[in-house]
Steps between C-alpha positions, in 0.01 A plus 500: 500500500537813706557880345537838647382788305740764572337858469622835522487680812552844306186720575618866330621558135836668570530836636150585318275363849262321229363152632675231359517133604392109342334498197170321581468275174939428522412335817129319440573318136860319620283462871190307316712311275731351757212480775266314240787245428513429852773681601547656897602894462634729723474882443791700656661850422870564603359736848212298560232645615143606305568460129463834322290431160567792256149707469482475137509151491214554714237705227221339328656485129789276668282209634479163378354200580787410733510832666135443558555121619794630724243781691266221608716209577509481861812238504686683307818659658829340656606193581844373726762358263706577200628266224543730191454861486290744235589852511229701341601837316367838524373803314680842460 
């Protein structure tokens, strides 16, 4: 089975200029779970492009084990087809 992980490619929080993007742990627990079932992902964001991860998502007191996992996993990242699609949300 093949999935694409559809993330936002949203990088400021309205007019405010604030960072916004991905939240780390929306993308890594649905990205483990698939992956460790055997399952081919693609990550993709409607513009393409570098994939802006929301900064908070990014602080100490919002890691897990999968965020950690995700950091050091060298084959993680996209793959070339699409079956089904997973949109991840975001944070306001």
């Amino acid at each position: 089975m093949k999935v694409a992980i559809i993330l936002t490619s949203h990088d400021r929080l309205g007019d405010t200029g604030d960072k916004t993007g991905f939240w780390l742990e929306e993308l890594v627990a649905p990205y483990y779970t698939l992956h460790d079932a055997g399952v081919e992902i693609t990550l993709a964001s409607p513009k393409g492009g570098q994939l802006p991860l929301d900064p908070k998502s990014d602080e100490a007191d919002a890691q897990t084990q999968d965020t950690e996992r995700f950091r050091t996993d060298s084959a993680a990242g996209p793959g070339r087809h699409r079956q089904s699609r997973y949109f991840a949300g975001g944070r306001v």
